[in-house]
N, C-alpha and C positions, 0 to 999 in steps of 0.2 A: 597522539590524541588519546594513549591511553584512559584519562581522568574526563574527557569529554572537548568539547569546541568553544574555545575564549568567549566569554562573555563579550558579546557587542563586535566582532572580529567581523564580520560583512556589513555593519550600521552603514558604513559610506560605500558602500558598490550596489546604489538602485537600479545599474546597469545591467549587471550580470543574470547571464540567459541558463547559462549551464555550468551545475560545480559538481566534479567527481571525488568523493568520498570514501570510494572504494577502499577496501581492504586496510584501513587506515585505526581497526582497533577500536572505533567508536562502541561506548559500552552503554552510552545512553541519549538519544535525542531530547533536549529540554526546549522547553517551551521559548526560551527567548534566542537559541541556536540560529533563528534564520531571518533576527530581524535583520530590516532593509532591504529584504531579496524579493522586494515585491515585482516584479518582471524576471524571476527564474520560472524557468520552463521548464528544463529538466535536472530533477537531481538526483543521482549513482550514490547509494551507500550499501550497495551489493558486498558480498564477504567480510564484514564487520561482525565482531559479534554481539548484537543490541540485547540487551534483558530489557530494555525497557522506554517506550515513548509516551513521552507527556502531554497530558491532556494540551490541548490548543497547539501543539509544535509545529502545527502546518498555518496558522492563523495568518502569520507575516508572509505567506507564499499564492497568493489569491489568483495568482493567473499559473501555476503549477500544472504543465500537461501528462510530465511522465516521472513516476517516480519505482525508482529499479531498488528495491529490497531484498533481493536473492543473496542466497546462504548467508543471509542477516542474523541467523535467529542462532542459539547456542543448544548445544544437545542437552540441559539440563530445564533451562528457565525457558516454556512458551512466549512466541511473542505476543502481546495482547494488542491487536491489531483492531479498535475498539471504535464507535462512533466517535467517541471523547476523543480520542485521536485525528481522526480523519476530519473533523470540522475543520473547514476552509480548503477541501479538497473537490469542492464542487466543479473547479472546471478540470476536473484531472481526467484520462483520455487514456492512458495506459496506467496498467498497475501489476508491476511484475514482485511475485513472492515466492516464487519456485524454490526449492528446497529451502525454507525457514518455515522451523519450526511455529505455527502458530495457535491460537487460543480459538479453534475454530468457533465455538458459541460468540464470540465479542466482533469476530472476524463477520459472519453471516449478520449481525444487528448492525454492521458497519457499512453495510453496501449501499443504502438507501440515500445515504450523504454523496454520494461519489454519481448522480445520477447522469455525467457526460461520461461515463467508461466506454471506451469501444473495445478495450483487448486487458483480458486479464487473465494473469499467466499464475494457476497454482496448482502447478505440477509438485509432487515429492514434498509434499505438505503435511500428509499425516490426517488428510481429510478422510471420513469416514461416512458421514452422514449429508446430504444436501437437504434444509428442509422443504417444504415447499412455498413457493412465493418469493425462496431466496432471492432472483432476479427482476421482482415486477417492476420497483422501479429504474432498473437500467434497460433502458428501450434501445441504447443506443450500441448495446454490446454487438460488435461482429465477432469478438473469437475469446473464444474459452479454453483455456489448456487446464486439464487437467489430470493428466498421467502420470500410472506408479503413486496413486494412493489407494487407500481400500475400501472406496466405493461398491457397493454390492447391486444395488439398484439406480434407476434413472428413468427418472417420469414425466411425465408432461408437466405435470401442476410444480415441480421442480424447477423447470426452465422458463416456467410462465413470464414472460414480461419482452424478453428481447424477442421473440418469436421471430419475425419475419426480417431481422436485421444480423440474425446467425448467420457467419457466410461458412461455405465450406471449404 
């Protein structure tokens, strides 16, 4: 998969629930990578190393609940983890990003589209800053992982949104 994923290669599997991607070299998610997979649920493209995902890549995946990106990202190029991205991830429910590198500024304006997240995993990120308001519109979050990056503070007006659906 060095050069990326066959143009149109899942067009005929409307079926398919779950495809693992993993470790398979992917250097770039394209916008038309996941036509026909409108009923995946979950998709693994954990240890790959992506520079780069295209605006709408998630657009042909509308009922999408878990999508595993860890150590996706390359020690050189951030991943830009951006609203443009994430359009069509509204029913998405988990979102793991634990050690990939990402573009946290595109990453926090990206959260607002994702508004069914219950668990989102961004440990070893390279996070540094939470703004505030980051989580208002995800009500639905129960777990936040975020350890081993270099957070210095943590406020209320920070977590504002999930409040009373935080579990511990």
């Amino acid at each position: 998969f060095s050069s990326g994923i066959t143009s149109n290669l899942f067009k005929n599997m409307p079926n398919l629930a779950n495809l693992n991607l993993q470790q398979t070299n992917l250097p770039i998610i394209r916008q038309a990578d996941f036509v026909g997979l409108n009923n995946l649920h979950f998709l693994h493209l954990s240890g790959n190393h992506i520079t780069q995902i295209e605006t709408g890549s998630f657009l042909n995946t509308p009922n999408l609940k878990e999508l595993y990106l860890d150590d996706a990202g390359n020690t050189i190029n951030k991943l830009n983890f951006s609203s443009e991205t994430t359009a069509g991830l509204s029913n998405l429910q988990r979102l793991d990003l634990a050690r990939s590198r990402i573009e946290t500024d595109s990453f926090w304006n990206s959260l607002p589209s994702m508004p069914n997240l219950s668990h989102l995993l961004i440990s070893e990120t390279g996070l540094s800053v939470i703004p505030d308001l980051a989580f208002q519109y995800n009500t639905k979050l129960q777990t936040i992982e975020m350890k081993s990056n270099s957070l210095t503070q943590l406020t209320q007006a920070q977590i504002h949104g999930p409040g009373n659906s935080l579990k511990s």
